[in-house]
N, C-alpha and C positions, 0 to 999 in steps of 0.2 A: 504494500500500500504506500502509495506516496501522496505527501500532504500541499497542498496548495505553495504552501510558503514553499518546499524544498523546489518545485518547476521553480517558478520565481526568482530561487537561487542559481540555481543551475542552470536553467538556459538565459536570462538576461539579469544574471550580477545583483540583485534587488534583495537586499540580505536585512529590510526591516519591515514589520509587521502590518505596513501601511495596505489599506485594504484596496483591493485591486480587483476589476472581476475580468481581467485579460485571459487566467487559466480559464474558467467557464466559458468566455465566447470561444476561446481555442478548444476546449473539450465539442462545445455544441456543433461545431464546424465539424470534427474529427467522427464526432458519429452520425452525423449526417451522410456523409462519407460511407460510412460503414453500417448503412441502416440501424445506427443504435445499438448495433452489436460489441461485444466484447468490452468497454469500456463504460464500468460500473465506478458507482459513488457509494460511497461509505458514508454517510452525511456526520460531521461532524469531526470527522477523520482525513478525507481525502478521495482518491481516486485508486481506482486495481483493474487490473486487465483479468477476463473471464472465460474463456474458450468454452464456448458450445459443444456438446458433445450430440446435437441430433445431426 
């Protein structure tokens, strides 16, 4: 699972708590993409990738 703040950090340098909703419009876009598949929210935790098994 990885948490909003660590993207943030990790792809654009942003290492303070200031609230941002760049990961979510980049999440929204990515399963759009991917009819909603595979990339799940933890609400209050983060995000996790989920592989379908049908």
């Amino acid at each position: 699972m990885v948490s909003r703040e660590e993207l943030l950090q990790h792809f654009w340098g942003i290492s303070d708590t200031a609230e941002t909703r760049t990961i979510d419009v980049l999440i929204s876009k990515i399963r759009k993409k991917l009819n909603n598949h595979y990339i799940k929210t933890k609400r209050g935790f983060g995000y996790y990738f989920e592989e379908n098994e049908t």
